[in-house]
Structure formats: C-alpha cells, structure tokens
ZADRENLUM-772164 format. One record per residue: residue number from 0; x, y, z negated of N, C-alpha, C, CB in turn. Coordinates in pm, 1 decimal. Each point is the difference from the previous one (the first is absolute). Glycine has a CB too. Example, Ala and Ser with C-alpha at 12.3 -4.5 7.8 and 13.67 -1.06 7.14 Angstrom:
BEGIN
+-----+----------+----------+----------+----------+----------+----------+----------+----------+----------+----------+----------+----------+
:  nr :       nu :       nv :       nw :      cau :      cav :      caw :       cu :       cv :       cw :      cbu :      cbv :      cbw :
+-----+----------+----------+----------+----------+----------+----------+----------+----------+----------+----------+----------+----------+
:   0 :   1319.0 :   -569.0 :   -780.0 :    -89.0 :    119.0 :      0.0 :     90.0 :    120.0 :      0.0 :   -189.2 :   -117.3 :   -124.6 :
:   1 :    154.2 :    222.3 :    196.6 :     82.0 :    119.0 :     -6.0 :    -77.0 :    109.0 :    -73.0 :    118.4 :    -62.8 :    214.5 :
+-----+----------+----------+----------+----------+----------+----------+----------+----------+----------+----------+----------+----------+
END
This chain:
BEGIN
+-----+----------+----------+----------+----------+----------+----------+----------+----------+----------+----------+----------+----------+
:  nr :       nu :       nv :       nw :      cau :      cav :      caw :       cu :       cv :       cw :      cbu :      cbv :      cbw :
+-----+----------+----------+----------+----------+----------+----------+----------+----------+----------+----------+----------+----------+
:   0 :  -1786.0 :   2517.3 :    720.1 :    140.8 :     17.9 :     26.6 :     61.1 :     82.9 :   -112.4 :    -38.7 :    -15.8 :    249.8 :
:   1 :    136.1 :    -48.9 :   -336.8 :    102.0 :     94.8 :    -83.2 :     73.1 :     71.3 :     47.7 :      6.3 :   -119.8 :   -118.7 :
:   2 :     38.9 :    280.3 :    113.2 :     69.5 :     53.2 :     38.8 :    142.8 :     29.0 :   -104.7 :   -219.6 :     60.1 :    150.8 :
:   3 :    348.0 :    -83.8 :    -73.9 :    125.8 :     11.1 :   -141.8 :     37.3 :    133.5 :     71.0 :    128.8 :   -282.1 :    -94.4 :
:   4 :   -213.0 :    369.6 :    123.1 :     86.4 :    175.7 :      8.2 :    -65.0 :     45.2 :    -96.1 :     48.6 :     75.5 :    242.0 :
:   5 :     61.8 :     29.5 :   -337.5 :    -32.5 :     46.5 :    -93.9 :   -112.2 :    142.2 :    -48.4 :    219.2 :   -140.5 :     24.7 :
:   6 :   -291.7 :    127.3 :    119.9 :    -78.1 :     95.0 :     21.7 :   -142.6 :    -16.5 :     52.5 :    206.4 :     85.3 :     18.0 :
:   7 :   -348.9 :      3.0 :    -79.6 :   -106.7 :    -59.4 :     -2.5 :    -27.0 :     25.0 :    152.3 :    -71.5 :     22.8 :   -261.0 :
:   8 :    -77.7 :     38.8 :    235.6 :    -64.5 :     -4.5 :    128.9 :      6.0 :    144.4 :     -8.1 :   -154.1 :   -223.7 :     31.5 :
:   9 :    144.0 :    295.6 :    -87.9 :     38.0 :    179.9 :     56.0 :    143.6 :     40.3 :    -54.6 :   -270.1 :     99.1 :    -25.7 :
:  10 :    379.9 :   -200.7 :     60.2 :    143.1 :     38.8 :     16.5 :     40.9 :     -0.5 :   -175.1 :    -21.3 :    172.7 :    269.5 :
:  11 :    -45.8 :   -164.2 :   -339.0 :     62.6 :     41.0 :   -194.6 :     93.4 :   -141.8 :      9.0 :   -267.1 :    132.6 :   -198.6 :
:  12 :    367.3 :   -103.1 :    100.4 :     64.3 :   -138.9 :    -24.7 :    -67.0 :    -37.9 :   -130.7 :    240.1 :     38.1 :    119.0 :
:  13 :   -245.0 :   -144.6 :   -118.9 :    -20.1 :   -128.4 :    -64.4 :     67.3 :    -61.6 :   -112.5 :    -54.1 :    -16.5 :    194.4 :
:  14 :    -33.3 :     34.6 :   -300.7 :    172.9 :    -39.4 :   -135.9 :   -133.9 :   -177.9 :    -32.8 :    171.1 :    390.8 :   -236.8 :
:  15 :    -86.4 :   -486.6 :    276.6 :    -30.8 :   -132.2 :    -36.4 :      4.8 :     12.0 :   -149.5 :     92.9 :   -121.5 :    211.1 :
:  16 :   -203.1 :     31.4 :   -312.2 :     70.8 :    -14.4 :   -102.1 :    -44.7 :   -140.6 :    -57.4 :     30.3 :    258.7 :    -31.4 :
:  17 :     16.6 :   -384.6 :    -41.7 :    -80.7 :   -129.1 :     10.8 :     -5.5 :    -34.3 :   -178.3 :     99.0 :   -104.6 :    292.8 :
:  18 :   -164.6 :     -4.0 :   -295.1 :    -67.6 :    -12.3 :   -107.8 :     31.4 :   -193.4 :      4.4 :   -208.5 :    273.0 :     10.2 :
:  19 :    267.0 :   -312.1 :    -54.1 :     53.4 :   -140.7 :    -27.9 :    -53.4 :    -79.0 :   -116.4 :    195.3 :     86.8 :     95.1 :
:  20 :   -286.3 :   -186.9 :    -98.9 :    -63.0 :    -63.7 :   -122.2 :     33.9 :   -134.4 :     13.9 :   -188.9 :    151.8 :    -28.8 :
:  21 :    299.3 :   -135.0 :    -36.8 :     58.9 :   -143.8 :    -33.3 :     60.4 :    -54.5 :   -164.0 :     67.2 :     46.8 :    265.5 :
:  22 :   -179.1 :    -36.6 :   -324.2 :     -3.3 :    -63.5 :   -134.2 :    -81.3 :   -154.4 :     26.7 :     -7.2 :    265.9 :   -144.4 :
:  23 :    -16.8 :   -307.4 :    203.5 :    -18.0 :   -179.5 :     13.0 :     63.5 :    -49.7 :    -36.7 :    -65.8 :    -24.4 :    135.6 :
:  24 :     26.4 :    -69.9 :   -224.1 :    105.3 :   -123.0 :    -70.6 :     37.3 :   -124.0 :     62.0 :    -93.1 :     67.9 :   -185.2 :
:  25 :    -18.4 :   -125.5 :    300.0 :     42.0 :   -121.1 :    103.7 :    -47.3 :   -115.2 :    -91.2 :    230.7 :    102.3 :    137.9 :
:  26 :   -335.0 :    -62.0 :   -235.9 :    -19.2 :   -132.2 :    -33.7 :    -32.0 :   -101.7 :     57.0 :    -25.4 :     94.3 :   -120.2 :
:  27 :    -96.9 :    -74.7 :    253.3 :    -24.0 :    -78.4 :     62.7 :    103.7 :    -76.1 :     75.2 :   -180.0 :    121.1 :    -22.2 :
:  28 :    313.4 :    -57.0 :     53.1 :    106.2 :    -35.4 :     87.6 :     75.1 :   -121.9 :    -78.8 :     22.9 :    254.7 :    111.1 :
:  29 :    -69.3 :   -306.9 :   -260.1 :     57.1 :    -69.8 :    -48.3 :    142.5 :     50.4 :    -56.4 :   -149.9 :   -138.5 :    134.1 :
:  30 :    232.4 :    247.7 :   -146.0 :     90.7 :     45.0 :      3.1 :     20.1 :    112.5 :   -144.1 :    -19.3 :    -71.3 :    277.9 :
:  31 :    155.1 :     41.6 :   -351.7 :     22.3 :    140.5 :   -102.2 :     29.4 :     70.1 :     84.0 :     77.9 :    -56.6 :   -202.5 :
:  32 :    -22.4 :     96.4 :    352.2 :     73.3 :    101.2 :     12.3 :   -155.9 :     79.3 :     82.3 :    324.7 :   -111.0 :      6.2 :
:  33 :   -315.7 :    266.7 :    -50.7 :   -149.9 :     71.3 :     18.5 :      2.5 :    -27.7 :    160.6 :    -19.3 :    223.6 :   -213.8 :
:  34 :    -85.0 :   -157.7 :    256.1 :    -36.4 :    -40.1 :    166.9 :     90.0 :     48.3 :     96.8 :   -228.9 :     10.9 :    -43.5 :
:  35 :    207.5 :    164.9 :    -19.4 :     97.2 :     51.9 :    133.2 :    151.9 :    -15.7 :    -41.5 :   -179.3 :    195.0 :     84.8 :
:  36 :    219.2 :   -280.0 :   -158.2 :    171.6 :    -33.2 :     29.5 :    -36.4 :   -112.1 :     42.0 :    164.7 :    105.7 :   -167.1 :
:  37 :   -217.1 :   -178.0 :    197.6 :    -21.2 :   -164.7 :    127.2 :    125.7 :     42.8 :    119.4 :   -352.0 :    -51.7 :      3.6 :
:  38 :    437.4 :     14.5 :     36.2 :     89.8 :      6.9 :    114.6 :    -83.5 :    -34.8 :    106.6 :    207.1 :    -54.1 :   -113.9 :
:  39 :   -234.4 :    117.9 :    248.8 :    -10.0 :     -6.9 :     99.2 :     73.5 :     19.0 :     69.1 :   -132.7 :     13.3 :    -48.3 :
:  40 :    230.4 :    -99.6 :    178.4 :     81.1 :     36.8 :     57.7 :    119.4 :     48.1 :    -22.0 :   -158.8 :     -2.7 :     63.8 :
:  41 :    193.2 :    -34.6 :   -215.7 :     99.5 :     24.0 :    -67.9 :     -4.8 :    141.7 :    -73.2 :    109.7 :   -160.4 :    157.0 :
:  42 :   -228.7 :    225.2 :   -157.5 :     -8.5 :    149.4 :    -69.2 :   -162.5 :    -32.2 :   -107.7 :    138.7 :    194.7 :    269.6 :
:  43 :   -125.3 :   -129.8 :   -395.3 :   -145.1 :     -8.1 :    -46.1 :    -93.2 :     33.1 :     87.7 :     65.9 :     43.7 :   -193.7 :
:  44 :   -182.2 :    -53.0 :    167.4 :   -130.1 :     66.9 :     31.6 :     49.3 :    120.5 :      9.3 :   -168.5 :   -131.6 :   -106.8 :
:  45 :    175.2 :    231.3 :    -63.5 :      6.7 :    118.2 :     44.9 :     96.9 :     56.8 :     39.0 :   -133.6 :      3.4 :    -99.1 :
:  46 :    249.0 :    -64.9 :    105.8 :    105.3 :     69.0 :    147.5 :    -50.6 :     33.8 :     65.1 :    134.9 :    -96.2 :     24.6 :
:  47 :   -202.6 :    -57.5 :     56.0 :    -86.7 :     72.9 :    149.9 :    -87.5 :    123.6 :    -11.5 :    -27.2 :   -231.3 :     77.8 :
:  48 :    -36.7 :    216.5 :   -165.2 :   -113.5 :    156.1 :    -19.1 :     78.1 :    104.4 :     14.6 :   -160.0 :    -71.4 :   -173.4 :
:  49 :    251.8 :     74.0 :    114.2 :     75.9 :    117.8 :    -66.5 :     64.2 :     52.6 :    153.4 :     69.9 :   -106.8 :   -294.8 :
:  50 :     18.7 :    -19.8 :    323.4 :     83.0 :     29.0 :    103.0 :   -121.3 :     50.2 :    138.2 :    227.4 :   -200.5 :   -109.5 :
:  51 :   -339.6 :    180.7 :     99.7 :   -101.6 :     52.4 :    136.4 :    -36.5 :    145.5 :    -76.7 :   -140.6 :   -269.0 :    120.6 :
:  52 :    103.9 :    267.4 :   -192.4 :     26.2 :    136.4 :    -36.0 :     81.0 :    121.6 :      3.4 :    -81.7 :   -127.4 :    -71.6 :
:  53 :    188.4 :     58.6 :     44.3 :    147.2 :     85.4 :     28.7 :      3.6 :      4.2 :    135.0 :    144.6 :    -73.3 :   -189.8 :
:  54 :   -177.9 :    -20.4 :    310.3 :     56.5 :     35.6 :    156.1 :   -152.1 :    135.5 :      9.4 :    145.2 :   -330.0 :    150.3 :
:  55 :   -262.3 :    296.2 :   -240.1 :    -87.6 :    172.7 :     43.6 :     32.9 :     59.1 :    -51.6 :   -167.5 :    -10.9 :     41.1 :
:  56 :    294.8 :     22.6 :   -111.3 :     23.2 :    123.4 :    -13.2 :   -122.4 :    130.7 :   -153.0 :    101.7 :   -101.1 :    334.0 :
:  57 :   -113.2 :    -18.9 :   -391.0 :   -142.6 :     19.1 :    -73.8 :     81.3 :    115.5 :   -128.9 :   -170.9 :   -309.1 :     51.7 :
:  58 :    110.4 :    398.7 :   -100.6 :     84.0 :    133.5 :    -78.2 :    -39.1 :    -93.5 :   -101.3 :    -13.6 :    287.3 :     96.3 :
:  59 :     -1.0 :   -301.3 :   -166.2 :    -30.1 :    -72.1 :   -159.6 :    -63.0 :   -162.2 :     24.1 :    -81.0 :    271.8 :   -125.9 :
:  60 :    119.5 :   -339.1 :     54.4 :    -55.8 :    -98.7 :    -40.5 :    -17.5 :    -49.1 :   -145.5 :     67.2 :    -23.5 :    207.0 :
:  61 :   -184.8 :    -27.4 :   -217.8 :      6.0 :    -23.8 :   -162.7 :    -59.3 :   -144.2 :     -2.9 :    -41.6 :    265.1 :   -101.3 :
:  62 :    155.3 :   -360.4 :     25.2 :    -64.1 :   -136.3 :    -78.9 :    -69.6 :    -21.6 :   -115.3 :    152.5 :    -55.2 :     85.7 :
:  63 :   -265.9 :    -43.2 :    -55.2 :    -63.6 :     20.6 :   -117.0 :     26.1 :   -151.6 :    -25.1 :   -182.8 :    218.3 :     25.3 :
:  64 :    262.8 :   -230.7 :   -187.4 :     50.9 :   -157.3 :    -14.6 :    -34.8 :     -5.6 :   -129.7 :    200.9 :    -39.3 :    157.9 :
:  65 :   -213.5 :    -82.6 :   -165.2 :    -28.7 :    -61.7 :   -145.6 :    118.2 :     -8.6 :   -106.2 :   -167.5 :   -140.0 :    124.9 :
:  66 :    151.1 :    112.4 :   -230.8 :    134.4 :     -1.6 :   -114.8 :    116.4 :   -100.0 :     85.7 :   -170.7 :      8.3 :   -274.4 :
:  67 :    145.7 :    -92.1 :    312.4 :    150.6 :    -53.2 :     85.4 :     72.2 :     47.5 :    -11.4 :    -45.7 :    -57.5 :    130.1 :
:  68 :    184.5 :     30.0 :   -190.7 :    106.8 :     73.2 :     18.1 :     88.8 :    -24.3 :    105.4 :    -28.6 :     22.8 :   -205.0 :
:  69 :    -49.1 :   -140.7 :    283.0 :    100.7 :    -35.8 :     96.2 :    -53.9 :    108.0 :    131.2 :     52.2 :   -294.0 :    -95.5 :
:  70 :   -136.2 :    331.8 :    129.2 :    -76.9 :     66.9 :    110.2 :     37.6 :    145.0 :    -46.6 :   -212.8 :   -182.2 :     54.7 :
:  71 :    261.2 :    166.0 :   -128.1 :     20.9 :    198.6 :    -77.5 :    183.6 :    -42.5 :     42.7 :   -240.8 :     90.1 :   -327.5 :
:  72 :    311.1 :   -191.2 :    281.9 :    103.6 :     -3.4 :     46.1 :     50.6 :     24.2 :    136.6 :    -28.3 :   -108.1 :   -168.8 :
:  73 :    -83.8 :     39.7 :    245.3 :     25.5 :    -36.6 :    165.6 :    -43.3 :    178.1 :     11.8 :    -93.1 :   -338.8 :     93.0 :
:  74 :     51.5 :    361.6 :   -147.9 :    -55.1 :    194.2 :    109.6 :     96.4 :    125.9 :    -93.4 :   -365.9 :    -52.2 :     56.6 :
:  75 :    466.9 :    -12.8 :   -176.3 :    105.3 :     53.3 :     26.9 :     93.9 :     48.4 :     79.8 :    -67.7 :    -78.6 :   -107.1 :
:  76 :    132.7 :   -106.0 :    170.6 :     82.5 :    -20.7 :    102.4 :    -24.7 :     75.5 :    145.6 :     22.4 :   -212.9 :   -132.8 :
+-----+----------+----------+----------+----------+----------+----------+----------+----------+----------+----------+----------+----------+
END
C-alpha cells in the first residue's frame, strides 16, 4: 500500500524528490519525434510523469534528457 501523507512512520515529514530518465530516442517506435513527447491522450508521455509528480507534491524533480531540443523545449513550457 502507497501512502500520499507527507509523513513517515515516526511522524518526520517527508521531502519527495524524483529522478526522470527520459533521453530515449523511440527508435524502435519508428518515429523522429523522441519517446516521451509520443501524445497520449492528448498530453506527451512526459506530461503525464511530470503532471503525477506534481499531484505528490514531490520537492524537486530532475530530467535526465538527451540533446533534443524539442524535450528541453517541452520542460521549458
């Protein structure tokens, strides 16, 4: 069972922090555009990551991306 309270098991709070590895190119996907910008549901891949991250409330997050400038663009915005 995951727990989303920001506090352990002897009451300390809890600083989330995540680690994102999305330098994949999608070659296999047949595709120029890299993996995690693929639209799912009308949002990239890493929207969704990002955006589940953001509802925990996670203190830092860090992407780890390849030269793409388009995936460095998208984590501008």
């Amino acid at each position: 069972m995951v727990s989303l309270t920001p506090f352990g098991a002897q009451g300390n709070l809890i600083f989330m922090k995540a680690l994102v590895l999305s330098a994949g190119h999608g070659k296999r996907m047949c595709s120029s555009i890299p993996k995690v910008l693929h639209p799912i549901l009308g949002r990239p891949l890493l929207g969704w990551v990002l955006k589940a991250l953001e509802a925990l409330n996670c203190e830092e997050i860090i992407v780890v991306c390849g030269p793409e400038k388009s995936v460095i663009e998208f984590l501008k915005d």
